[in-house]
C-alpha positions in Angstrom: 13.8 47.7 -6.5 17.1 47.4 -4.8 19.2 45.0 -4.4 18.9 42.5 -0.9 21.9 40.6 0.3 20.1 38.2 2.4 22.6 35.7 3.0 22.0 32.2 1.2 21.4 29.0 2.9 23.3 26.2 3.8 20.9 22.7 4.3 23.4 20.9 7.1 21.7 17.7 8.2 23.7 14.9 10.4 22.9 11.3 10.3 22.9 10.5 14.4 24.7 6.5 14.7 26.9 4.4 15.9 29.9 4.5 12.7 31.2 1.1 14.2 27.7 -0.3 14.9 26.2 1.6 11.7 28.9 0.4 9.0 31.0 -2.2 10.7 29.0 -4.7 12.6 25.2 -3.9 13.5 25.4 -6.5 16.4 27.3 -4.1 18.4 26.1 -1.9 21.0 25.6 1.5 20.7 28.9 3.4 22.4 29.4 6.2 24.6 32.1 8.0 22.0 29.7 8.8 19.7 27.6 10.4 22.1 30.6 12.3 22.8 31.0 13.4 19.5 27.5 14.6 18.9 28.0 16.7 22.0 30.6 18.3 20.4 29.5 19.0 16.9 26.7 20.7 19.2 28.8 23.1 20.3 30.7 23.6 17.0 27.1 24.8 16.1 26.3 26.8 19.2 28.9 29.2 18.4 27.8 30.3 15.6 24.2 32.2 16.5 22.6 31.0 13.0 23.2 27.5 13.1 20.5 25.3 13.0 20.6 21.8 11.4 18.2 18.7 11.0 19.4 15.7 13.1 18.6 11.9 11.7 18.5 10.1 14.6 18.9 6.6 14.8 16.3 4.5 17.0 19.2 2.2 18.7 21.4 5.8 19.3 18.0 7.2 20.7 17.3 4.0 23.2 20.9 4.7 24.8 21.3 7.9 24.9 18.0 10.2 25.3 19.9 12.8 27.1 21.6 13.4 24.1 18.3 13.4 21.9 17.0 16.2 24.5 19.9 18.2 24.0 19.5 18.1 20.3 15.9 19.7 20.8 16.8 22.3 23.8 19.1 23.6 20.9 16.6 24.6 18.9 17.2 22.0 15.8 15.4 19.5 14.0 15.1 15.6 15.2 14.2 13.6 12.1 14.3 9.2 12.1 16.9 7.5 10.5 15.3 4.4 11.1 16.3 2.1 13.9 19.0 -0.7 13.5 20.6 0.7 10.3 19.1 -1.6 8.0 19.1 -0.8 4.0 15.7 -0.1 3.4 16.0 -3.0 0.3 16.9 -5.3 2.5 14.0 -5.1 4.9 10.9 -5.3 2.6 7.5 -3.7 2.7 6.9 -5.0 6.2 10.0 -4.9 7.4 10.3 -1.2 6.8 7.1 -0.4 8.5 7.6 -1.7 11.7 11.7 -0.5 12.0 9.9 3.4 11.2 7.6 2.5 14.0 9.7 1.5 16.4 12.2 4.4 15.9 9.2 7.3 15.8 8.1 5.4 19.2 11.9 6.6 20.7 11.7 9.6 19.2 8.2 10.9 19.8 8.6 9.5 23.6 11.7 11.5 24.2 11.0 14.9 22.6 6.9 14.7 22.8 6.3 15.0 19.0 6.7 12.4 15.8 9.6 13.3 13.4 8.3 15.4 10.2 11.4 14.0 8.1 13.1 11.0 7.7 16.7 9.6 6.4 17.2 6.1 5.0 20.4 4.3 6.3 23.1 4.2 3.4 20.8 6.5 1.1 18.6 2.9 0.2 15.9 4.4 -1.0 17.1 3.5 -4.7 15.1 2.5 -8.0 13.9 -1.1 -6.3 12.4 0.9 -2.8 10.4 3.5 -4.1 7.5 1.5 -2.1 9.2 3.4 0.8 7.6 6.3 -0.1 4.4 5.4 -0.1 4.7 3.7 3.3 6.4 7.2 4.4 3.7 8.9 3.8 1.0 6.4 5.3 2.8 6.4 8.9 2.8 10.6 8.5 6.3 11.8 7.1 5.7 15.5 5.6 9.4 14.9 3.7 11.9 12.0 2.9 15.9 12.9 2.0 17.3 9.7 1.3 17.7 9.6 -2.6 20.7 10.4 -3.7 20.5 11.9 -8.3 23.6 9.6 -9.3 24.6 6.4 -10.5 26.4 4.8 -7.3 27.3 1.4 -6.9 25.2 0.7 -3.7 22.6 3.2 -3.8 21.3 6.2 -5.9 19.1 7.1 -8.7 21.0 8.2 -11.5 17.9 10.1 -13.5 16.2 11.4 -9.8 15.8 14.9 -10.0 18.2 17.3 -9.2 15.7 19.4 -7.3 13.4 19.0 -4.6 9.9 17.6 -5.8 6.9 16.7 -4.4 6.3 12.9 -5.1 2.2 11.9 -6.2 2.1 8.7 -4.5 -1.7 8.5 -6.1 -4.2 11.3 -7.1 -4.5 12.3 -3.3 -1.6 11.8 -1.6 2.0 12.8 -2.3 5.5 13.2 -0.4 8.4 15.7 -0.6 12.0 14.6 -1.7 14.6 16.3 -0.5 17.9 14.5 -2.6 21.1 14.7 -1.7 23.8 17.2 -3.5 25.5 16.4 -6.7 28.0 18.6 -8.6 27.5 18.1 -12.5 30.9 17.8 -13.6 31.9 16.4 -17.2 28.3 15.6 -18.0 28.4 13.3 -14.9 26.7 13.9 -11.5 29.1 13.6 -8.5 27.7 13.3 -4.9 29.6 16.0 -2.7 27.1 15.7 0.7 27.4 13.0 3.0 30.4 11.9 5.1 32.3 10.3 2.4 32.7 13.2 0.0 33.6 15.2 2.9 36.1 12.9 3.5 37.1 12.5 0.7 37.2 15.8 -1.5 40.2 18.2 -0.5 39.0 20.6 1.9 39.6 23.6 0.0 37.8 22.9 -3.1 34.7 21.6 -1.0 34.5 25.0 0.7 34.9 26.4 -2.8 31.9 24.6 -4.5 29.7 25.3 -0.8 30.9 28.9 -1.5 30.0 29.0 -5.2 27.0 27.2 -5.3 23.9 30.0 -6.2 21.6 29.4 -3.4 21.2 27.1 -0.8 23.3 24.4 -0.5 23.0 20.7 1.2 25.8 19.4 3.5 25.1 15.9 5.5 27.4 14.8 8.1 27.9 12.2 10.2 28.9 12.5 14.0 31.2 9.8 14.3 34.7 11.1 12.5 35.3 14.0 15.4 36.4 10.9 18.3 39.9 9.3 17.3 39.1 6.3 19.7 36.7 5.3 17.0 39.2 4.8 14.8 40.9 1.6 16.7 38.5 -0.8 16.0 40.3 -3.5 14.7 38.6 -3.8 11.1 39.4 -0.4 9.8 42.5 -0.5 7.0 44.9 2.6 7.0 43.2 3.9 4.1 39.6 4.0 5.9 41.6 5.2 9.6 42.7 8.4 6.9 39.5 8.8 5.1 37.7 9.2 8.4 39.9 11.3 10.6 39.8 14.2 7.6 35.7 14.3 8.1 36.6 16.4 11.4 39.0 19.4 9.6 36.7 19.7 6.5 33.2 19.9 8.5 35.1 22.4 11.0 35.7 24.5 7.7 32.0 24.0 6.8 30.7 25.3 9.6 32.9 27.9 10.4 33.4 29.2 7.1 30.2 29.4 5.7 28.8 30.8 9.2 29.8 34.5 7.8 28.2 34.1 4.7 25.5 31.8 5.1 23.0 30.9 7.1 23.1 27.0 8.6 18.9 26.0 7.8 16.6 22.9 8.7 14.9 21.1 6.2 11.6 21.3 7.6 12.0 25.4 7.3 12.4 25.3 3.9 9.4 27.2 1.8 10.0 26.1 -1.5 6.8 24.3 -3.0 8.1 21.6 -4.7 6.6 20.6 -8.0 4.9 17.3 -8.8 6.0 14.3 -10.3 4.1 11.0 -10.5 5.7 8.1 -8.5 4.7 5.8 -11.5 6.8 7.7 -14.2 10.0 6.4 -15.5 12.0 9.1 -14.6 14.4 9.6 -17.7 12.5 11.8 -19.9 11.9 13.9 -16.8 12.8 17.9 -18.2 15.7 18.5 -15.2 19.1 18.5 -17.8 21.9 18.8 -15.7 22.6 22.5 -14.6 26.5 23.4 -13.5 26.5 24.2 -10.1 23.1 23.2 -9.6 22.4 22.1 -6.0 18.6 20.7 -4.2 17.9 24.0 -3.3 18.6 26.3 -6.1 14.6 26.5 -7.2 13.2 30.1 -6.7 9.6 28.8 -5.6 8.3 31.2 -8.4 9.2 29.2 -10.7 6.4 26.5 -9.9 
């Protein structure tokens, strides 16, 4: 048989908020600089003919700035929920949860004439104490969740999640596919490198390395916040959080531009893998994923299920 060089995948997903409103304080409004910046990370993509990535969209971002929403869709990439106002799934409760995934899918499906497939918890919260979210996921019609993050963080993660993607059994009929974020296995130690804090905060270089290196597809997150440097004059941000923030810009640049030769920018909802079952109920421990060097979410040949 010969040999193929189809060009392996990278999963780039951005988290569409407010960073002030988001991170800062949630009573503020939603502002017009971070619709800015999502209309430029849209053409960062645009010119580069294989990019396509899957867009968490905040309900509150959504409410005051459709236009920007039906932009998002004319371009051909994925609108997923991220919720409404921003609140850690933990903190809202059963109930809570419910009606904030409501509301948001209510913005979303009015705007773009469909429900979201996938969804994004703010701040990663579906952790060890809100796997319940799942199961409401599922109920309210979510094909795929990618909020857990396989490592042991101080406010959020799973340190014994799978490294892979699985297919959650909720009960013996229903069931739910994770999508976790990207870890590196380093020193027998998982270490997140998606989201906007490691591309912050990992040297730019070495993060294109391990994007380059990784075997087959490979997850990136972003935020849309870091590209507008009036966001970084809000009065509460130290020096050390005005740096960490205005490197997100130079290192997702080099994501996308890079990888664009090699790679092919994917949305979660075209992934074909068929994830493999694991029982919501199950302590999670003994679960026979040992960590793998290099091993990224979407490494699994779907033969192997």
């Amino acid at each position: 048989m010969p040999l193929t060089h189809e060009r392996p995948a990278l999963i780039f997903s951005v988290d569409v908020e407010d960073w002030g409103q988001s991170v800062l304080d949630r009573s503020l409004p939603i502002s017009q600089h971070s619709a800015e910046n999502v209309r430029r990370l849209l053409g960062l993509l645009a010119a580069h003919p294989d990019a396509q990535a899957t867009f968490f969209v905040l309900g509150k971002f959504a409410e005051r700035h459709p236009d920007v929403i039906r932009r998002i869709d004319a371009a051909g990439h994925e609108i997923a929920c991220h919720g409404h106002g921003h609140m850690e799934v933990y903190r809202l409760g059963p109930d809570g949860f419910r009606e904030d995934l409501r509301r948001a899918v209510g913005i979303l499906a009015d705007i773009t004439g469909r429900r979201p497939r996938g969804y994004r918890a703010p701040v990663f919260s579906i952790t060890s104490d809100a796997l319940w979210a799942l199961d409401i996921l599922q109920q309210e019609g979510f094909e795929y969740d990618s909020s857990i993050y396989p490592y042991a963080g101080r406010r959020y993660g799973i340190h014994d999640w799978p490294i892979h993607p699985c297919r959650v059994k909720l009960d013996a009929h229903r069931s739910i596919i994770e999508y976790p974020l990207t870890v590196k296995t380093f020193a027998s130690r998982r270490w997140p490198i998606s989201g906007g804090g490691a591309a912050r905060l990992i040297p730019q270089r070495l993060l294109i390395h391990w994007l380059h290196h990784a075997s087959t597809r490979r997850y990136f997150p972003s935020h849309p916040s870091p590209p507008s440097h009036r966001s970084h004059t809000l009065p509460k941000l130290t020096a050390e959080a005005q740096r960490t923030q205005s490197s997100e810009l130079r290192n997702l640049n080099s994501a996308i531009g890079d990888h664009s030769h090699t790679s092919k920018l994917s949305l979660l909802s075209a992934l074909s893998a068929s994830p493999r079952c694991i029982p919501l109920a199950f302590r999670l421990s003994p679960f026979a994923f040992p960590p793998v060097f290099y091993c990224h979410p979407y490494e699994l040949d779907p033969h192997e299920f």
